[in-house]
C-alpha positions as CSV (number, residue, x, y, z in Angstrom):
1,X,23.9,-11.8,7.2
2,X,20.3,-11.6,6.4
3,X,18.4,-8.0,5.8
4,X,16.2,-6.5,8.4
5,X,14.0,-4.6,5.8
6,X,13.0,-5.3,2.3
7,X,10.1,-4.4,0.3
8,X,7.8,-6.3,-1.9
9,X,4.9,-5.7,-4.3
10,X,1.8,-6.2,-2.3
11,X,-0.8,-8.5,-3.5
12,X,-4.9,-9.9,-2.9
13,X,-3.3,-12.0,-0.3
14,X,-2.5,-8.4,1.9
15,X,-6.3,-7.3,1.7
16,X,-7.0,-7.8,5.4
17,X,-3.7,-6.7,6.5
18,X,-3.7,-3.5,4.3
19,X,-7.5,-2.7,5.7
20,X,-6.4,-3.1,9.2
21,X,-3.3,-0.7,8.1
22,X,-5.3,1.5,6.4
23,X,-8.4,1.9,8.8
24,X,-6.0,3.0,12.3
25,X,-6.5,6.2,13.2
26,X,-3.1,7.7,12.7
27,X,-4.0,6.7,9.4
28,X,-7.1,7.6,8.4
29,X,-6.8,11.8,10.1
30,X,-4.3,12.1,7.1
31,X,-6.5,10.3,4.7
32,X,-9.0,12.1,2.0
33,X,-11.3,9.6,2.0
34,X,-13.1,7.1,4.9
35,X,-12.5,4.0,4.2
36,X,-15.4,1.4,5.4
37,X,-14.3,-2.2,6.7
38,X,-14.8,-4.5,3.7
39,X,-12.3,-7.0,2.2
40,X,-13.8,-7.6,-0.8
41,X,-13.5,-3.2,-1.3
42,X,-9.9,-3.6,-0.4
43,X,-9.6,-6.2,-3.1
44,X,-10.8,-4.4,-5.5
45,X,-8.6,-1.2,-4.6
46,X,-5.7,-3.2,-4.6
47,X,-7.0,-4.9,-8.2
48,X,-7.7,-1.5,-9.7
49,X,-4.1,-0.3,-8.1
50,X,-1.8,-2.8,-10.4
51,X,-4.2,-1.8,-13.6
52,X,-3.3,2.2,-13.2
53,X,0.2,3.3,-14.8
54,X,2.5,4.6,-12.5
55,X,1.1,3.8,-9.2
56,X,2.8,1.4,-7.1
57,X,2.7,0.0,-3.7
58,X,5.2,-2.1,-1.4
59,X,4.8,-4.2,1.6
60,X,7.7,-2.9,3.7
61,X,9.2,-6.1,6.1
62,X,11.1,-5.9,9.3
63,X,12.5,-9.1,10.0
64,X,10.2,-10.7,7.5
65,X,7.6,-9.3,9.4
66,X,5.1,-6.7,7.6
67,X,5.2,-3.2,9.4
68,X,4.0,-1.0,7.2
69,X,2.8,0.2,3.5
70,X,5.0,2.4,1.0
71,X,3.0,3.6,-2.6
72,X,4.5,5.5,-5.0
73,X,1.5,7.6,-7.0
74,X,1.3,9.5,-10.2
75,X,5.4,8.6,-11.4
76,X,6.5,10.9,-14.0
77,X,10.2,9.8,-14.9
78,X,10.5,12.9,-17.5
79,X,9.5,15.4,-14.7
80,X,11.2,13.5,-12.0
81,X,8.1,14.1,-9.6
82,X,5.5,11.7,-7.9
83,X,2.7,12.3,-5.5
């Protein structure tokens, strides 16, 4: 039986797909930031994402089709928090 969902890290490859993710308007109301459309920008977010400690994303698949974006921000094992 194969899984429906699984996650995996995301990488350059998802800049336009993140962007397009990122920039929908149920998105962006809850968002602290505008985000303008450029893939070279989203490249370098996700770039300067995998250098910071404790902040990770996930492409989440359905299927083994991406539906969505999980990230997991400011991880403090000792405190057992994250943002």
């Amino acid at each position: 039986m194969s899984k429906l969902i699984n996650f995996r890290e995301f990488n350059l490859k998802d800049a336009k797909l993140t962007l397009n993710w990122r920039r929908k308007h149920r998105i962006t109301k809850f968002q602290f930031t505008d985000i303008k459309r450029s893939i070279p920008n989203q490249k370098k977010w996700i770039i300067n994402s995998f250098k910071k400690e404790n902040y990770y994303h996930w492409i989440i698949n359905y299927k083994k089709i991406p539906i969505g974006l999980i990230s997991i921000n400011d991880l403090n094992l000792k405190d057992k928090s994250t943002t």
